[in-house]
N, C-alpha and C positions, 0 to 999 in steps of 0.2 A: 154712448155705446163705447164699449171698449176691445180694442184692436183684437185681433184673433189670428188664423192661422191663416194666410190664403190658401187655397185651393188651385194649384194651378191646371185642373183638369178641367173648373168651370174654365178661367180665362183661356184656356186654348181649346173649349168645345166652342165658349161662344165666337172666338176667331176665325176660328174654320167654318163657322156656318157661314157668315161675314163674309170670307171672301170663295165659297160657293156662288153665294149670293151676290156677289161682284161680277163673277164669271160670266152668271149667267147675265147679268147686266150691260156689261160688254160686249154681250153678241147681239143683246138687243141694237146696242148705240150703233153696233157695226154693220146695222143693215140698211144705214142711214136716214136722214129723217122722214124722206117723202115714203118709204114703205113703213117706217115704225108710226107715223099717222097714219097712211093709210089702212092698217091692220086695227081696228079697235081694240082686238085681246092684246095687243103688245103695251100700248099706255097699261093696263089693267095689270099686264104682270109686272110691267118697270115699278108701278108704285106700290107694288104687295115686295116686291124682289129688295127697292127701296127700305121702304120702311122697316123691313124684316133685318134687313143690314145693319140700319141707326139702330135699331132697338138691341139686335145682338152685342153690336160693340159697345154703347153705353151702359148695357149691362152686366158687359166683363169690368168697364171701369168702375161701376155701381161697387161690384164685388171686391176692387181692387183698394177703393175708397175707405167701405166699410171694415174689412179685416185688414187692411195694412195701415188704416189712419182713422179705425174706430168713427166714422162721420157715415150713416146709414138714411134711407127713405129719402133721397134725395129725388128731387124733377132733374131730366137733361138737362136743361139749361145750366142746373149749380153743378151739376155732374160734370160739365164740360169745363165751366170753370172753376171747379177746385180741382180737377183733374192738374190743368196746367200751375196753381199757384201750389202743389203736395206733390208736384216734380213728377208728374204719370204721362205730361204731356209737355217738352221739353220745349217746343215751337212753338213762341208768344202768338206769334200771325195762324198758325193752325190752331191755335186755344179760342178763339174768336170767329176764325170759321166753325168752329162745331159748337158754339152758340147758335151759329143761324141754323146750320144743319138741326139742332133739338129744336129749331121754331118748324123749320121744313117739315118735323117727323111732326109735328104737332096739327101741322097743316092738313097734313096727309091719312094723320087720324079723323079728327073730327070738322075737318073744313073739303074734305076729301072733293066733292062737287066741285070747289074752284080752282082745283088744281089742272091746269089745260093739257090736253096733249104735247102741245109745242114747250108747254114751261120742263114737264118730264126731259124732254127729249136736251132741251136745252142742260139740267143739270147732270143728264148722263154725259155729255161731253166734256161737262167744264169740273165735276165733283167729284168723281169716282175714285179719284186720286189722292183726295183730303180723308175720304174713307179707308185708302191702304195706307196712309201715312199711319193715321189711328192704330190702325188694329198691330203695326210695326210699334209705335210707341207704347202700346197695351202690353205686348210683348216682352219688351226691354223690361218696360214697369216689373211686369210679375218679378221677373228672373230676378230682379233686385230683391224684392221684398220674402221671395219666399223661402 
C-alpha cells in the first residue's frame, strides 16, 4: 500500500471517543472495588467501556500507519509494534505495554467468560494511564504527519 493523506478528523474522532471512554472508566475505578464487584453491570460496562477504548485508539494508529507509512490490515499486536519502531509511539516501555493491552482487547473479545470481575477492576487501576499516554502519542503522531 502506498502512503496517502491522513485524516486528522478520524484520529481525533477516534481520540475523543477513547478518552469518553476513559472517563467513564474512571468513575467506575473510583467507586472502589468492593462496590465495582459487588454491582454485576459495572464489570459488564468496564469491559465494553475497555474494549471500545483499545479498539478506538488502535484504530486511530491503524489509520495513522496506513496513510502516513503505506503499512495497512494490520492485528493490534503489529499495530502496537510498528506504531513505536515508525516513531507513532515514542515510549520503548509503553510500545510493549500496548502489546499486552492488544492481547487484553483480544481476551475481552473472544475469551470474554475468563475475564474476572477482580482482574477488570485490577487493570482499571494500574492501566488507564498507558491508554492516555497513547491517545497523547497518537496525537503528536498525527500533527507530524499531516
Amino acid at each position: 500500500m502506498t502512503t496517502g493523506r491522513v485524516n486528522l478528523k478520524v484520529v481525533s474522532d477516534r481520540v475523543d471517543l477513547a478518552r469518553r471512554y476513559l472517563a467513564d472508566l474512571e468513575t467506575l475505578r473510583a467507586q472502589g472495588a468492593e462496590t465495582f464487584v459487588g454491582d454485576r453491570r459495572n464489570p459488564a460496562a468496564a469491559e465494553s467501556f475497555l474494549r471500545r477504548t483499545i479498539e478506538a485508539l488502535f484504530d486511530a494508529a491503524r489509520h495513522l500507519l496506513a496513510k502516513g507509512h503505506g503499512q495497512a490490515g494490520l492485528e493490534y499486536r503489529e499495530v502496537a509494534r510498528l506504531a513505536h519502531e515508525r516513531g507513532l509511539v515514542a515510549d520503548a516501555a509503553l510500545a510493549v505495554r500496548l502489546i499486552q493491552v492488544a492481547g487484553f482487547r483480544n481476551r475481552l473479545t473472544h475469551y470474554y467468560d475468563e475475564v474476572t470481575p477482580d482482574e477488570l477492576f485490577r487493570v482499571l487501576e494500574s492501566d488507564l494511564g498507558d491508554l492516555e499516554a497513547f491517545a497523547r502519542e497518537l496525537e503528536a503522531a498525527a500533527a507530524r504527519l499531516a
